[in-house]
N, C-alpha and C positions, 0 to 999 in steps of 0.2 A: 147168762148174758148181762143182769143187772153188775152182778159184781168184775166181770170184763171191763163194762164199761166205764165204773167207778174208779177202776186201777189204771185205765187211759186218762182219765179226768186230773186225778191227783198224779202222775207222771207230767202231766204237762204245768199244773202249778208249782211243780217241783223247781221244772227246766226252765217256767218263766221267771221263779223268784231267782233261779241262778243267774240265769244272763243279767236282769234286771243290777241286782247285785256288784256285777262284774262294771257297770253303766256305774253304781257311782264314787268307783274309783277314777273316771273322767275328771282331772280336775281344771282346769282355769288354766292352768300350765303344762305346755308340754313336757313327760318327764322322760329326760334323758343325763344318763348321771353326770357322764362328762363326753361331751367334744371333742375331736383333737383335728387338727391343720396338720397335717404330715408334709413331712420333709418335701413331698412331692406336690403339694397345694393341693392335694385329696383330701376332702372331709368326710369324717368319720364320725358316728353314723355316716352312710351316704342322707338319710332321710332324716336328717336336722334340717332344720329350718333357718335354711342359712344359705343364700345367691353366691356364688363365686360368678366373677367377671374379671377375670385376670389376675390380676395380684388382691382386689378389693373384695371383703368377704363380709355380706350385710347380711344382718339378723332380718326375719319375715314375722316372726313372734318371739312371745317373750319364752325363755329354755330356762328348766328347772335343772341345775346341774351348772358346772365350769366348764373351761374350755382351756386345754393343754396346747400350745401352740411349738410345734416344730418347726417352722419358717420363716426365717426373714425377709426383711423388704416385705411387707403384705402391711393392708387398709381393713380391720373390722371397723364396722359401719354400724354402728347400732340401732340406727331407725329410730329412736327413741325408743326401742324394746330394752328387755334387760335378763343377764343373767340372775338367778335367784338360786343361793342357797340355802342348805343348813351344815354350816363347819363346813370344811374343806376347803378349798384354792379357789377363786373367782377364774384370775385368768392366770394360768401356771404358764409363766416364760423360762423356769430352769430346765426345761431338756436335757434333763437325767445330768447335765453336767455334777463333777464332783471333783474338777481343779482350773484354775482360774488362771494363765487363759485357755481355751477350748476351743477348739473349730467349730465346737457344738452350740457355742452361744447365741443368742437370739439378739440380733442386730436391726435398729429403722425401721420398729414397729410402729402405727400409729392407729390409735383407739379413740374413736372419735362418737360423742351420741350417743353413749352408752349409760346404763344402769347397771350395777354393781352390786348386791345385794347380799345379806346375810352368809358371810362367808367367815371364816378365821381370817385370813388371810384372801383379800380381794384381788390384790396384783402381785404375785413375787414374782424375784427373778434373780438369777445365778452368772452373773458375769453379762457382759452384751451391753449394750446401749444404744446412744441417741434417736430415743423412742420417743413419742410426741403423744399426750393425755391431751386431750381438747373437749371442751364441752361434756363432759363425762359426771354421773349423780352416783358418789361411791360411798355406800351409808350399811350402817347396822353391823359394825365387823364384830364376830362374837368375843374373840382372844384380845386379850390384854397385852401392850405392853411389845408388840408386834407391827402393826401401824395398820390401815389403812390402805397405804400402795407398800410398797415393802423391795426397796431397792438394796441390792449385797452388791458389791463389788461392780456395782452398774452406775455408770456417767454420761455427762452429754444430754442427758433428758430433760423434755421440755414440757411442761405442764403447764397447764393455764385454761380460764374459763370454766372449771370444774368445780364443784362441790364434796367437798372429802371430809369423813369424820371417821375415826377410830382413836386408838389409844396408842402413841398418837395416831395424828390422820398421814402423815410421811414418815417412813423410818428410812433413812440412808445410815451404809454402815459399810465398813471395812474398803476405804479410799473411792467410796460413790463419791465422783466429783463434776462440777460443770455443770452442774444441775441447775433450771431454771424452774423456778413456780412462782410464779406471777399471774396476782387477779384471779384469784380461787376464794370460796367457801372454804375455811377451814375448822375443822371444832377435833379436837384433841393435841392441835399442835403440830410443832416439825422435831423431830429426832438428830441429829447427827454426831454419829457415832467415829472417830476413825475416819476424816475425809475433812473437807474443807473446797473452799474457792466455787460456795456456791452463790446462786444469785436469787434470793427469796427477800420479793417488794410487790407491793401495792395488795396484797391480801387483806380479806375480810376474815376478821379471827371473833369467831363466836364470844368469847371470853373476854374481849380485848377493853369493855370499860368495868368489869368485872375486876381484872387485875390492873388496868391503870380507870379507878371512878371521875378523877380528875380532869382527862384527856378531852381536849375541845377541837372540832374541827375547822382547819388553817383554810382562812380565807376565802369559803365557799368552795374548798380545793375537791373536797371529800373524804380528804386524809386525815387522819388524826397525828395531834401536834407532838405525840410521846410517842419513839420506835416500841416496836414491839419486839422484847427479846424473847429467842426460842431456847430449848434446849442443847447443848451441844456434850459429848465426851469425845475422849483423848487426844488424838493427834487434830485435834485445829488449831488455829490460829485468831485471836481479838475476839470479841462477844458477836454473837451473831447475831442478827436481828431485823426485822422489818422494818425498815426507817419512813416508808409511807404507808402505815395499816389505813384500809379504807373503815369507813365508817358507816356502814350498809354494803349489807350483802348485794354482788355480784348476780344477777339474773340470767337463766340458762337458756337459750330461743328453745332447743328441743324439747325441753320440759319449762315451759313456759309459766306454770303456774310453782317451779320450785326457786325459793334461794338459797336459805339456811336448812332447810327440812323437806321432805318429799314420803309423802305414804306413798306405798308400793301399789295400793289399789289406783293410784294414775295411771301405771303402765296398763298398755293395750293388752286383753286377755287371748290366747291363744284357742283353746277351746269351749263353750260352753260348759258349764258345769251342772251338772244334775242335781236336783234335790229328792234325800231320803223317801219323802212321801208319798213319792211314783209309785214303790211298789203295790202301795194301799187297793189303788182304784184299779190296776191290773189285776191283782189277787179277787175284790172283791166279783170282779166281770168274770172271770173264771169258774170263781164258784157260783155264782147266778147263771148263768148258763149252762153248769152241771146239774143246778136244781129242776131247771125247766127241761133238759132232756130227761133226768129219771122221772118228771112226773107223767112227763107224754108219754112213757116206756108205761108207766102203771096204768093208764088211762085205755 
């Protein structure tokens, strides 16, 4: 009977340290690898945490993973939550296209209050445009040399009041045209590869007295009195440049306490997260309370 009872006792320390165990891979972030907005406004997961109300699709928490979007015309709303990765796509607008033009391409998105986080690539996209970045915190891109929002053969978009850094923080390439970004954070710079006739003014460029030390600001304006030139290759036309860089960063209302920089621990946590040393005091109560029935058993 004594050793019955000993073999139920440790069967159940077993199954407490398991479940317990299983508790804390709970982390802070919901994890779902990736998202996707289907062609038909069905989101997938169904249980991301993410409102559809018509065409407008708002984040509830912040989601560990990207988000694949197959529809246009549609409003992600990010609440001030944020997508958070590690490598991978932030928000993937190429929809498998693979020739430019496509019926497939993603057209009049606009992403607005969102967070962006630790991705290769935060925003691509494969043909499609006049898309609208607003108010948006797009930081930590791991890849080199890839940018930050990462426009191909995409025009007409509108950026602005956002916070962007990667390497650089914009890359437009292969006749991305029309493009506006005005009154951003920017820290890695603007790319433009193969395109031209864009409209990039009144940015705060992290580097901007670093590469001009000189630069004094015109007349209480807030702009600094040297344009800011960016990078440009092949088919454009004249130096491209920022001809009113501001002189302080840009302030974001959703994230109120970010301009130039923003730690991720601001965004709202999704789930609690447990700590290791739960198991301790469970394990211990276990076994004290197997002590105390085999003594009573002996007595």
């Amino acid at each position: 009977m004594r050793k019955t009872m000993l073999c139920v006792l440790l069967i159940l320390v077993i199954l407490s340290l398991s479940s317990l165990s299983n508790v804390l891979f709970v982390k802070s972030q919901l994890v779902v690898n990736t998202v996707n907005i289907n062609a038909d406004g069905s989101i997938e997961p169904s249980t991301a945490p993410i409102e559809r109300n018509g065409n407008v699709y708002t984040l509830t928490s912040n989601i560990s993973g990207g988000i694949a979007v197959h529809k246009s015309n549609i409003i992600i709303d990010g609440a001030g939550y944020a997508f958070q990765g590690n490598g991978g796509t932030g928000i993937d607008l190429t929809n498998n296209v693979t020739d430019v033009p496509s019926s497939r391409e993603i057209w009049n998105l606009t992403i607005k209050n969102l967070g962006i986080i630790n991705f290769d690539f935060s925003i691509q996209t494969n043909g499609g445009g006049n898309n609208t970045l607003y108010n948006d915190y797009i930081a930590n891109t791991i890849s080199g040399m890839r940018g930050g929002v990462f426009l191909w053969g995409c025009g007409g978009n509108n950026i602005t009041h956002c916070t962007i850094s990667g390497e650089p923080a914009i890359f437009m390439d292969f006749c991305s045209s029309r493009n506006t970004v005005t009154e951003n954070n920017l820290s890695g710079g603007v790319w433009l590869e193969l395109g031209g006739d864009e409209t990039v003014d009144r940015n705060y460029w992290t580097d901007y007295l670093i590469k001009y030390p000189n630069a004094t600001e015109v007349d209480s304006s807030g702009t600094g009195n040297t344009p800011y030139v960016f990078d440009s290759y092949g088919a454009v036309s004249g130096v491209l440049q920022d001809n009113h860089p501001l002189m302080n960063p840009i302030s974001l209302s959703i994230f109120p306490s970010v301009s130039a920089t923003l730690s991720t621990q601001k965004l709202s946590p999704a789930v609690p997260e447990f700590s290791t040393w739960i198991i301790l005091p469970f394990a211990l109560a276990i076994m004290l309370l197997a002590t105390i029935l085999i003594r009573r058993k002996k007595s």
